[in-house]
Each structure stands twice: as structure tokens, then as C-alpha cells.
N, C-alpha and C positions, 0 to 999 in steps of 0.2 A: 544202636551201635554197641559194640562189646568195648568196654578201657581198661588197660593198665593203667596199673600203679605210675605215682607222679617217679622222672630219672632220679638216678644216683646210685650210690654204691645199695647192692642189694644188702639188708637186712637180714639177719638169721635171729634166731627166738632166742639163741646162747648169748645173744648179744645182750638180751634186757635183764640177762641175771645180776650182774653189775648195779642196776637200778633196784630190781624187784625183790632178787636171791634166787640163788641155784633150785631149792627146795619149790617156788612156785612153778619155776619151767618147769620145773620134773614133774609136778602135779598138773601140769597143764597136758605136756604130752601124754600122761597117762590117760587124761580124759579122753584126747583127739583118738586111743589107739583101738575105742570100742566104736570111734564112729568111721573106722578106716577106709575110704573108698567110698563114703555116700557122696553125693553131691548136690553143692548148695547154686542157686541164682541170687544175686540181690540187686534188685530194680529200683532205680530212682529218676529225676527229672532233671541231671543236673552231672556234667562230670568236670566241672572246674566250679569254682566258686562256693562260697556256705561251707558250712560244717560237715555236713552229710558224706559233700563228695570227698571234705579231708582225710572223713576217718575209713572210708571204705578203701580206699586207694593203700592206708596204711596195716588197713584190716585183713585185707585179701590172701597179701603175700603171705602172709603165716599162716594163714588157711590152709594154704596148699601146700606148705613146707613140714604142717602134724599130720598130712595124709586126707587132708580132707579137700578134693578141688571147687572152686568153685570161680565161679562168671560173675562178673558186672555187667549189667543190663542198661545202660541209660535211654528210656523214651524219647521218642522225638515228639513233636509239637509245632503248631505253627505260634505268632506272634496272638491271633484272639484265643488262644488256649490259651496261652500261659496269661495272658492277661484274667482271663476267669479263674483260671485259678490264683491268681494272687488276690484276686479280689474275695475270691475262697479263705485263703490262706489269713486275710484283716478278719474276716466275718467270723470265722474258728477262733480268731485271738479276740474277740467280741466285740469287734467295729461295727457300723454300721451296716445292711448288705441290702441293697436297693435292685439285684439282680431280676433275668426275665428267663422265661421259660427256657429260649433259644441259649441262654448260657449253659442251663444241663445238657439240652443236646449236645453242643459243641465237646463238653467235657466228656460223653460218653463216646461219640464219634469219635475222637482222638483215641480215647482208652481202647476200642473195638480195632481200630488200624493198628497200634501196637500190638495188640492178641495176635494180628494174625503176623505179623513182622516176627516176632519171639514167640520163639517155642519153647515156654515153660515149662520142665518137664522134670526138674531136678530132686531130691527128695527130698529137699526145703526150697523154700521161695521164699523170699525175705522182700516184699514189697513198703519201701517206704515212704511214708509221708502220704497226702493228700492224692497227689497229682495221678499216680497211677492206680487205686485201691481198687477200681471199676475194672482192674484188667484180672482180678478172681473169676471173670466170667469165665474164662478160657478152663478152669478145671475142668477137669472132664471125672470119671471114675477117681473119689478121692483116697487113693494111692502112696497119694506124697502128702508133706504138712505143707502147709502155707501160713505164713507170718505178715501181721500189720504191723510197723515197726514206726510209731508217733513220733515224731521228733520237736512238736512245736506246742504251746502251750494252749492245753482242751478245756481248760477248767472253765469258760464261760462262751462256750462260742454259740454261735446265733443258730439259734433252734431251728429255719430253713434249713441252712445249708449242712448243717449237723442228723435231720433228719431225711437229708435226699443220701447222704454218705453213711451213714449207719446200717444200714438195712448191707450194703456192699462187707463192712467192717466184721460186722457177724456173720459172715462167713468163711471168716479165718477159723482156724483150728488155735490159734493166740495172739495176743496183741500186746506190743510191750512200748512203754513210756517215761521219758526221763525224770518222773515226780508223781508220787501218792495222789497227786492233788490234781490228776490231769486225768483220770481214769472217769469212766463211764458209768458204772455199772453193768458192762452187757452182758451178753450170755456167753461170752466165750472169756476162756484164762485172760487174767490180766497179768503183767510181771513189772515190776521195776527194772528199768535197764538205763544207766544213766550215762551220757555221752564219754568218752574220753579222747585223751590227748598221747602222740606218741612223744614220748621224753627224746629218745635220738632222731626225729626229724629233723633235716634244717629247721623248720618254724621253732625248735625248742630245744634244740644242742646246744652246747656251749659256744662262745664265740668269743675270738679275741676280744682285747678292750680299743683294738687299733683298727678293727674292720668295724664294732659298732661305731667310733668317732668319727670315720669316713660315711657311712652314712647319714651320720647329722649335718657332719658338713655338707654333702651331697642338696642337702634340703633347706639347709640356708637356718640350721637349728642352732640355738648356743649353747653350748654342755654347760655353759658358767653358773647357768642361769635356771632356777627350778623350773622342771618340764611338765607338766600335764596333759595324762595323754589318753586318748579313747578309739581302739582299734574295733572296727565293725563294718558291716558294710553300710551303704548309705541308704538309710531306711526307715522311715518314719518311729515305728514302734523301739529303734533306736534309740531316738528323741537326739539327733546330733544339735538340733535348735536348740535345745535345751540343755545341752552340755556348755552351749555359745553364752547361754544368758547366765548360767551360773557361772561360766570364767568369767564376764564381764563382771559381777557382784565382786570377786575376790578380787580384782583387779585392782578394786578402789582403797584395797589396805594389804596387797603384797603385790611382792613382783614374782610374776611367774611366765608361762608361754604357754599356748594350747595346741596340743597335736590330734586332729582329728585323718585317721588314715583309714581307708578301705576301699571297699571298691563295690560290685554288683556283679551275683550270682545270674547267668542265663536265663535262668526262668523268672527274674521279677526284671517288669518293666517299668517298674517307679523309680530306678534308679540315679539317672540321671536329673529327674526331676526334684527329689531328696537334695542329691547335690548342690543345686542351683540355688534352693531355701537356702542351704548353710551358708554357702556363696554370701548371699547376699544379708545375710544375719551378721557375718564376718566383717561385713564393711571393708573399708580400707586398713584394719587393725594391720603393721608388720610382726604380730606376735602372736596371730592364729595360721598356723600351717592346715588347709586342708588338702590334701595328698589323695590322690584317687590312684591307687595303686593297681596293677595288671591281677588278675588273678595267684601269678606264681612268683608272687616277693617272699618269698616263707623267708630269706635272710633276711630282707629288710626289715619285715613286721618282726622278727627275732631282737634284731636292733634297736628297733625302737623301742619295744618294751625292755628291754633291758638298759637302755638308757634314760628312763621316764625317771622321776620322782615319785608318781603315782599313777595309778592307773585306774580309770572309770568306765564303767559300762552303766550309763545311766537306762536303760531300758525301761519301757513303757510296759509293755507285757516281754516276757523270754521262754521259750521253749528249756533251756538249760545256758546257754552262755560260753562257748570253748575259750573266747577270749578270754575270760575271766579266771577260765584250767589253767591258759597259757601264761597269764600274770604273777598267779600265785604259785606255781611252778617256776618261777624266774623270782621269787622271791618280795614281789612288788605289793604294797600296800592297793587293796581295791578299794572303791566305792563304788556303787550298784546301788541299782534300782531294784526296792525290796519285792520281785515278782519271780514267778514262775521255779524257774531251776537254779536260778541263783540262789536262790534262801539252801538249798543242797551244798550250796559251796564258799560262801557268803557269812560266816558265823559273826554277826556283831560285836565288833571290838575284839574277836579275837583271828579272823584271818581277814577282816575288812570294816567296810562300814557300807551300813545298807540307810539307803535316801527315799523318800518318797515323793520329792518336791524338788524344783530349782533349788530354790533357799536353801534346802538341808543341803543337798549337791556339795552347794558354796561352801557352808558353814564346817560342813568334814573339811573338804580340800583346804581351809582355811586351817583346820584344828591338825593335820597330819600334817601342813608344811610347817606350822611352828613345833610342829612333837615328836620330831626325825626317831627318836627312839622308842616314840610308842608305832610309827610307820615299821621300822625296820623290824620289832619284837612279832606285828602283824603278817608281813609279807615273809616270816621264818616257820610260823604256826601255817600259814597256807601252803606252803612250800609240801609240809610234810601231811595236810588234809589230802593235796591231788597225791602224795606218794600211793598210802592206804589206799587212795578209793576211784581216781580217775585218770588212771593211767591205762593204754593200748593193751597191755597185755588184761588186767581185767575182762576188758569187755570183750577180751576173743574166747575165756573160761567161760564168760557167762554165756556166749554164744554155744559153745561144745556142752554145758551144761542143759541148756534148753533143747538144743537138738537130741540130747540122749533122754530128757524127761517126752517129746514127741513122739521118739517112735517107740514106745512103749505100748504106745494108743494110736488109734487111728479114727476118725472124725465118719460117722457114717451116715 
């Protein structure tokens, strides 16, 4: 299927000078106006839910508004694909991987029905993540660039499933990743490209203080009362269990409440099963909210973080973390899980506090609800880390930047 951008009032690039400055627009359309008229595909597994599909939906429009057009591609799949590939997706982040033969079929069968469904043909391809990288077979005469575009964190994944998709990866003309520490070695360019956040989204506009206290009320939340809260979807490497057991620690020496809200991306099927852990980790407490929200709360997830006290992304391994953009862009104290993309955004005691354990978990969220003014001095230095470096319009420069370094060359 080809998607648009999620509704609302259309977006223009003069809009983010306000945030960014007139002087980056200007430099951005100058870069769009040597690549005027090429066009890009960018393929993924996935057109609601997760990071990926947020930032391309927001990525797009302005693609096409500097002259440069370009398509969203989402893959289809049946239910034992995407099940292999999440079992892919643990095994990359360096889980266990107990797979059989018939799983790589399945995976390459799926990728081969897409080739012939999409017709790749644009003069970039932008294929992301895992799920679709087997559909480079469709090149034909290489004509155009193609891009492998990592989004999840490489730095230990299980040498099977890493050496059946490698041999695919290398034959990209580039490959880009949200952290130094997630890179390969291969034979092909490597780049840093690290995720961002659109500042005027609903998920990240401003909001009254009358529309965030209706949706606490909505939820049965007490604004009186310090909030702790942790937006993700429901996902093991997550660790929402573990966000449970260190609220319970602090619980026995403050008073506070725990918000655990997200939901599940299309392509992972452990979703609900996630859920059910937490569920029942939660017990009968009236002071952990678990919230399994629709794919398109972007107001409410807005709300919430903006009405937290703190906000947590305890993560087990992370690709990069957008919730983490979206907190400390709202100005909110983090605590995270010292892994992956977070350490990118994440500065120890000065836009957060990074945890490697329940305990620590506890022991921050203990030390930032008694040190409001070392929280607030925190979520004001994060505020202006995501200005610099992870904001929407970035990553649409570095995207114009990489396309103007490709066609310079051609992969033969």
C-alpha cells in the first residue's frame, strides 16, 4: 500500500523557522533545489504505530513541498512473517534466537511478493529496518541509489540471523544508523542518522493546561499528586515489568502514581501478551494506570507527558528512544535505560538520569521527586539538546545531504 501523512492542517517548512530560524530553512531549500525533481521511495513494515511510521508521515510532506517527490511504500505480510521477524528483530537486539530453516523461507517469500507488488524504481530507495532489506533483490541495472536505513539497536545481535541478512545489507550503495555503536564494519558507507521529533505535531505542540487536565481526568489520574510516567509501546525490551517493580520500591517512602501508556505497532505480535505481564505485575494497585492507547492519541500522549513529574523509558536494549525526544522537548526530567540511543540523548545529570537496574530506576525517581529543581534545571538543558540536534527538520537536511553525496557516484 502507498500512505499519507497522518490528518490536519497541512504543514509548510516556513512554519518551523519559528523553532529552528529563517537562516536553516533557507539552507535547507537550497540544498533541496540541486536535487529538484528526483524521486525518492521509502519502504517499511508498518504505517501506524512505532517511531518509524511517525517520522516518515511527518518526513514526507516536506519532501515534496523542497521539490523533491517521493512515496511511502508499506509491505504487507501475513501474521508468520511478522511473527519471524520480531523474533528477528529480539535476536538483532541480542536475545536468544532458536529459529529453523522454514523461518528464512518464510521471510524471503514474503520479501519476493513485495518486489513484485512495488515497483522500485525511484532514484533513491530508502528501505528500512529488518523486515523488508531482502526486497534489494528487485534491483535490476544499478541506476538508482538504494539505502538501508537501521533503526533498532545492532550493536550485539545474534550472529545467525545477522549473518543470513548481511550478505542482503551489502548491497546497499549506504547504510545509516541511529548511534556509532550500532555499525557493522561492512563494505558499504556507513552514516550516522539519528531519529527525530516534529516539534509542531499534535504529539508535541503546545497545549492548553485545560485540555492536558481533561485528559487526566479522562483517566481517573490525580494532577495533586506526583505522576510517574513511561510512554512506549508494550514490549518486553521495554521492560514495563520493570518500570512496575521500581515504582513499587519508591512507593514504600513517597507518594506518587505510575502511568504506563502505549500501545503495539502492526508488525509485533507480542503485544498484547506484554500487556497482560504488566497487567498482572500491577495487581489490584488504584495508582498504576496501564492505558493501552489506539495508535493516534498523539494529543493524549502529548498530555500526558506534559502533565508527568517525570518521565521514564527504562529500556532493556533501544534503537534510539523518540519518547525520550518527546519528554525532553516538553521539558520533563528522564530517566532511562543506559542503552542504545539513549546515551545520544540522555546526558547524566544534565538532561536526565541514565539507570541500569530496577534499584537505580527507584533510587533516580526517588532523588528527582525530592529535588524538583534539580528535575526542572534537567528537563530545561533537554529541552534545548532535542532543539540543536533532534528535531524534524534536521533529519530532512541530512536526508537532502546524503542524496546529493549519492548521486555523485553510482555503485557498479
Amino acid at each position: 500500500m502507498t500512505t499519507e501523512a497522518s490528518p490536519g492542517r497541512a504543514l509548510h517548512l516556513d512554519d518551523y523557522a519559528a523553532v529552528v530560524g529563517q537562516p536553516e530553512v533557507d539552507e535547507i531549500r537550497a540544498i533541496a533545489h540541486y536535487l529538484r525533481g528526483k524521486r525518492v521511495q521509502m519502504v517499511n513494515s508498518t504505517a501506524v504505530g512505532g517511531g518509524v511510521a511517525e517520522i516518515l508521515a511527518r518526513l514526507i510532506p516536506l519532501m515534496e513541498e523542497v521539490g523533491v517527490p517521493t512515496r511511502w511504500e508499506v509491505m504487507t505480510g501475513g501474521s508468520e512473517f511478522f511473527a519471524v521477524t520480531k523474533a528477528f528483530h529480539n535476536a538483532l537486539h541480542g536475545a536468544p534466537y532458536d529459529g529453523v530453516k522454514e523461518w528464512f523461507d518464510e521471510f524471503l517469500a514474503t520479501n519476493e511478493e513485495n518486489q513484485r507488488r512495488i515497483k522500485l524504481d525511484a532514484d533513491y530507495v530508502v528501505i528500512h529496518d529488518p523486515q523488508p532489506v531482502a526486497m534489494i533483490r528487485s534491483r535490476g541495472v544499478p541506476r538508482n541509489h538504494w539505502i538501508w536505513r537501521c533503526h533498532i539497536d545492532l550493536s550485539q545481535p545474534n550472529p545467525d540471523v545477522w549473518s543470513f541478512l548481511r550478505p542482503f545489507v551489502e548491497r546497499y550503495d549506504a547504510s545509516l544508523f541511529s548511534s556509532p555503536e550500532f555499525t557493522q564494519g561492512l563494505s558499504i558507507p556507513q552514516y550516522q542518522f539519528a531519529p527525530t521529533i516534529d516539534p509542531l505535531a499534535d504529539k508535541n505542540k503546545e497545549l492548553e493546561p485545560e485540555y492536558v487536565q481533561s485528559v487526566f481526568d479522562r483517566f481517573g489520574i490525580d494532577t495533586k499528586r506526583p505522576i510517574v510516567t513511561q510512554i512506549s509501546r508494550f514490549d518486553r525490551l521495554k521492560d514495563p515489568v520493570g518500570v512496575i517493580k521500581a515504582y513499587q520500591i519508591v512507593r514504600k517512602y513517597a507518594d506518587c502514581q505510575l502511568v504506563l501508556a502505549g500501545g503495539s505497532a502492526s508488525d509485533d505480535p507480542e503485544g498484547n501478551a506484554v500487556l497482560l505481564e504488566a497487567r498482572e505485575a500491577a495487581g489490584n494497585d488504584p495508582d498504576i494506570h496501564l492505558l493501552n492507547l489506539p495508535p493516534w492519541s498523539y494529543l493524549e500522549i502529548n498530555a500526558l507527558q506534559r502533565g508527568s513529574t517525570i518521565m521514564v523509558q527504562k529500556s532493556l536494549r533501544e534503537g534510539f528512544g523518540l519518547t525520550v525526544t518527546e519528554a525532553l522537548w516538553k521539558k520533563k526530567p528522564v530517566i532511562a535505560g543506559a542503552v542504545g540511543g539513549i546515551l545520544l540523548q540522555v546526558l547524566h545529570k544534565i538532561t536526565g538520569m541514565l539507570v541500569h537496574s530496577v534499584e537505580g530506576c527507584a533510587y533516580q525517581i526517588r532523588y528527582l521527586l525530592a529535588n524538583p529543581e534539580m528535575a526542572k534545571r534537567m528537563g530545561e538543558n533537554g529541552h534545548e539538546h532535542v532543539k540543536e540536534n533532534f528535531l524534524l527538520t534536521a533529519n530532512l537536511k541530512r536526508y537532502l545531504i546524503l542524496f546529493s553525496i549519492l548521486s555523485r557516484s553510482t555503485k557498479g
